[in-house]
N, C-alpha and C positions, 0 to 999 in steps of 0.2 A: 778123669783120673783112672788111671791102669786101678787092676783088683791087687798088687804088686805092691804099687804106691801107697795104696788105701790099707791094706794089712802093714805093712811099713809106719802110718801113722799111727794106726788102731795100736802098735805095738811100744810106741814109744809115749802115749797116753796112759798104759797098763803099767809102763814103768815110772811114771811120774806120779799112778798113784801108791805105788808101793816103795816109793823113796822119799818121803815126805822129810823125815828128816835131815837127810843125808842134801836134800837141796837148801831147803834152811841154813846149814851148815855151810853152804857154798855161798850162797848168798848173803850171810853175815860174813864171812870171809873177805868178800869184793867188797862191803861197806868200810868192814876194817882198813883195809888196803887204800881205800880213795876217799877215805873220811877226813885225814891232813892234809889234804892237795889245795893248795890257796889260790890254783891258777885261775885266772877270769875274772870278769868283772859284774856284778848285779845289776841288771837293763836299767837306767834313769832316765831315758827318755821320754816315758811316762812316769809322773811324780810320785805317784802310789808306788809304781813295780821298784823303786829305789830303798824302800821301807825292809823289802825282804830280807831276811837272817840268810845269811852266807853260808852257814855253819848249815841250814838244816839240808839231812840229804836221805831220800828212799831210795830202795830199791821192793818193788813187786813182782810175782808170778802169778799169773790166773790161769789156769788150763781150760779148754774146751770145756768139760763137763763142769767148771766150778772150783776146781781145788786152787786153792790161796796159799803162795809163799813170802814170805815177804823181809824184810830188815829195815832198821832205822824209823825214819819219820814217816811212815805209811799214810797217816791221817790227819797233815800239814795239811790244812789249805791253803790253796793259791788260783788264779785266775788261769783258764786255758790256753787263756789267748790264742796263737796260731794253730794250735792243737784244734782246734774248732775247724777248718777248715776243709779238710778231707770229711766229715762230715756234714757238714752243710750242702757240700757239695752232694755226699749221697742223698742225702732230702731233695735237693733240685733236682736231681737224677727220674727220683719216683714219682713229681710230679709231674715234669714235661717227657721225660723218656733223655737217651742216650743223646740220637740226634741233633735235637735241639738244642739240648745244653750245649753241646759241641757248636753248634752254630753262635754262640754268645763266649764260651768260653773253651779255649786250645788245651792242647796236654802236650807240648815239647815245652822240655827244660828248657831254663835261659840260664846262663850266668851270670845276668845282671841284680842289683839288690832286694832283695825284695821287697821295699818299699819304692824302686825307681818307677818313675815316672814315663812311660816306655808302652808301646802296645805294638802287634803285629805290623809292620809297616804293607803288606799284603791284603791282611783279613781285615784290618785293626781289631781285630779282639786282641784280650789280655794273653799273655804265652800260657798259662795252664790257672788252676783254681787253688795253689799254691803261693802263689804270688800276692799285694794286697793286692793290688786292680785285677786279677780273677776272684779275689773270694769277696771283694764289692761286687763286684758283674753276679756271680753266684749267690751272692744277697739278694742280689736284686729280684731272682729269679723265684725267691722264697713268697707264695700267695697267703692271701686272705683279705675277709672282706675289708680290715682294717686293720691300722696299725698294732694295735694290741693284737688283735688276734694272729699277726705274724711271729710277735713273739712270744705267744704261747706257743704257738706251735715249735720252736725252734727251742721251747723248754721243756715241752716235752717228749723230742726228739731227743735230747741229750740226758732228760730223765731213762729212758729206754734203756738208753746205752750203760747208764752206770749202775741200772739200777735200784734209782735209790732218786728221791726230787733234789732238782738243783735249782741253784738261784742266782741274779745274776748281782755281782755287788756293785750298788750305785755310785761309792767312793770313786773306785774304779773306773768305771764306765763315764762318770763326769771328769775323772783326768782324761781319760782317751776320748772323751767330747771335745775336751778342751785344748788341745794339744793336736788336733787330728785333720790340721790344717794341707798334710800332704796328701793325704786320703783322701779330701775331698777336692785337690786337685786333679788326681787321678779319676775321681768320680765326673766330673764333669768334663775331663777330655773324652771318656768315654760316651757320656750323655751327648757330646760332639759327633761321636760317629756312631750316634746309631746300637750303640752295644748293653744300653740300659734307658730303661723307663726315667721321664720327667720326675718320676716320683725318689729321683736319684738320693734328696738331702734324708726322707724318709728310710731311704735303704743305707745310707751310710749309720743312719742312728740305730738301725738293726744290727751293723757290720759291726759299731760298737758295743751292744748289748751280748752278741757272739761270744765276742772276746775277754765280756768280762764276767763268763760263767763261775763259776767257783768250783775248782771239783779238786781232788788229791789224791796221791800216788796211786793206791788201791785203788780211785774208779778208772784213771786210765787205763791199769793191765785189765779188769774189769771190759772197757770200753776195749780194749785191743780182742780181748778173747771173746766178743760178740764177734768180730769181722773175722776171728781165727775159727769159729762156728758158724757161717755160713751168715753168720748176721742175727743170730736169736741169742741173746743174753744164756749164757750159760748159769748166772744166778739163778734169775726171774723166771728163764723160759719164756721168756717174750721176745717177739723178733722186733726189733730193731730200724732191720733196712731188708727191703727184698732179695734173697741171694744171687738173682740177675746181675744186681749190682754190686755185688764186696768185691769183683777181682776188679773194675774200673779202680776203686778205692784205694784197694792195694796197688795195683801198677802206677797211678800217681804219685803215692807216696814213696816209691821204692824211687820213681828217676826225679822226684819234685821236692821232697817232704822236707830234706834237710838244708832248705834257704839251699844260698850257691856251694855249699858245703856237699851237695847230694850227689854227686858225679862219685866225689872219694867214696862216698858213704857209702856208693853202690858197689864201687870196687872196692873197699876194706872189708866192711858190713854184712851188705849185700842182704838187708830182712825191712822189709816196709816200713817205716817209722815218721812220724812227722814229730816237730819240737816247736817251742813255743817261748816265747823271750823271758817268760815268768818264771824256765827254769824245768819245764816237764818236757818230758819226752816219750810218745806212747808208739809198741812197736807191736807186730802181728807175726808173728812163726804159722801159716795157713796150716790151720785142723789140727794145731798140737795148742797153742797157749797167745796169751796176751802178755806183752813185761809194758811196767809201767817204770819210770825213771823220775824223781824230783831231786834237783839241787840247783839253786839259783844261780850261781856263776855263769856266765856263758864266756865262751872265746870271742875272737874277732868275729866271725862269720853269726853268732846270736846262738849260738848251740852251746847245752848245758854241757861244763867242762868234766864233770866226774862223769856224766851221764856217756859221754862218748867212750871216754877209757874202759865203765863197763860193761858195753857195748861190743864194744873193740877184742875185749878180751870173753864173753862168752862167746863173740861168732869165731871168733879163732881156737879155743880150748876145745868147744862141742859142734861144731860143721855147722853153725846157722843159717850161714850164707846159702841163698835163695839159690843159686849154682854150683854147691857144692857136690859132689859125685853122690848119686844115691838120696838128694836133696837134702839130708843129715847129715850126710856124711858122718862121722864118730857120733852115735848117738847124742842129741843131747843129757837125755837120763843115763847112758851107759854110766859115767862119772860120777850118779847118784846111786848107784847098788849099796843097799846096808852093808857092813862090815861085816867077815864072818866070823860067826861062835864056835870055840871048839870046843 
């Protein structure tokens, strides 16, 4: 990063902490605006994620150093589900290195669903750790001496990130036991070629425990503004993930994150994000903030419906988009200056 860049971002963190109100105000605003919207449908493929209120909807901001904006349901819980997976993947990252992950698990898009049943016809590895058969392969790749102690670790890896202890709910995680009949075909075509250890039914019951962390809006922007800080919790001050690896994290998720939806997302959008069938949405603005998103609807493609429109409408209002001229392009905080006193 140019010294350019770097005072560019330093500047537009200085104004996010002295608009504090003034983005409240916008952010209630967008709530207001997308609070009626009835489009979508709440995920019931899994029995539990059918139970979700429609109705509830957050919007968060977490900045680099810790500043909190936020509206609505801030502090709904709900389970992460695919939100978990750009994650986990940085935890396999730190244990084998770059490399090797890559040799088990690809990074090009696919268009196909993300739960198809489909691997590299070339490598046979899975197309990237965004898909389910990468973020099984990427389970897989999650050690310890046993099974528990795999999913400690993989709890409090995600404690790190929020902040704060999470837990995984068992309701949950026995529907996605039960119901997780395509996963574990995927898992064993893989176990076919080589692309995951025999201990494959073990790692799928981890891939289920993954997705049924529990966390809410405020820790996703939270978990987004560790990766927008280099990967140290901007609460806690605890790092997270080694900063080697946040910009892997983030380039996945900018061409991966959003299911087959991610190609538009990168030309609309254009700001790292991964979403998750339960309705969240967690995105990275690098070295200025974290925004976290809940609202259960999703569209056809599994992406939360309010969550896109406000999405859609800050990258376009305030230059988010990761190619914008000047990478901000229109400040984001410019549009939050207090009002002035005469």
């Amino acid at each position: 990063m140019s010294k350019a860049d770097s005072s560019d971002l330093d500047a537009l963190v200085n104004k996010m902490k002295s608009a504090a109100s003034p983005l409240r105000t916008v952010l209630r605003e967008l709530y207001d605006k997308y609070l009626p919207l009835r489009d979508g449908k709440v995920a019931d493929y899994i029995p539990e994620l059918a139970k979700a209120d429609p109705g509830s909807f957050g919007i968060t901001v977490v900045t680099k150093d810790g500043q909190v904006f936020s509206a609505g349901d801030v502090k709904q819980q709900f389970t992460i589900q695919s939100i978990s997976k750009p994650f986990v993947f940085g935890l396999a990252l730190e244990m084998h290195g770059r490399d090797y992950v890559l040799s088990k698990v690809g990074v090009e898009p696919t268009g196909e669903a993300f739960n198809a049943i489909v691997l590299d016809e070339t490598s046979n590895r899975p197309f990237n750790p965004m898909v389910n058969s990468g973020a099984v392969a990427t389970a897989d790749l999650i050690e310890g001496k046993d099974f528990p102690e795999r999913v400690s670790r993989l709890i409090a890896m995600f404690s790190r990130y929020c902040g704060r202890p999470v837990y995984v709910d068992n309701t949950v995680f026995m529907s996605e036991r039960a119901t997780g009949h395509r996963n574990r075909a995927i898992g064993h075509l893989m176990l076919n070629f080589g692309m995951v250890r025999d201990r494959i039914e073990e790692s799928l019951e981890l891939y289920f425990q993954q997705c049924s962390m529990m966390v809410n809006c405020h820790d996703l922007a939270v978990m987004g503004a560790t990766l927008a800080n280099g990967g140290v919790n901007p609460v806690t001050g605890e790092r997270a993930l080694e900063q080697q690896y946040v910009k892997y994290l983030l380039s996945i998720m900018l061409s991966c994150g959003m299911y087959d939806y991610a190609g538009e997302w990168a030309y609309r959008v254009g700001i790292p994000s991964k979403s998750g069938v339960a309705g969240g949405i967690v995105a990275v603005v690098p070295g200025v903030a974290g925004i976290g998103i809940y609202s259960p609807p999703l569209d056809a493609k599994g992406n939360s419906v309010r969550g896109i429109k406000v999405f859609e409408e800050l990258s376009e209002r305030f230059g988010l988009h990761a190619f914008e001229t000047g990478f901000t392009g229109p400040s984001f905080l410019d549009q939050f200056k207090p009002a002035r006193t005469s």
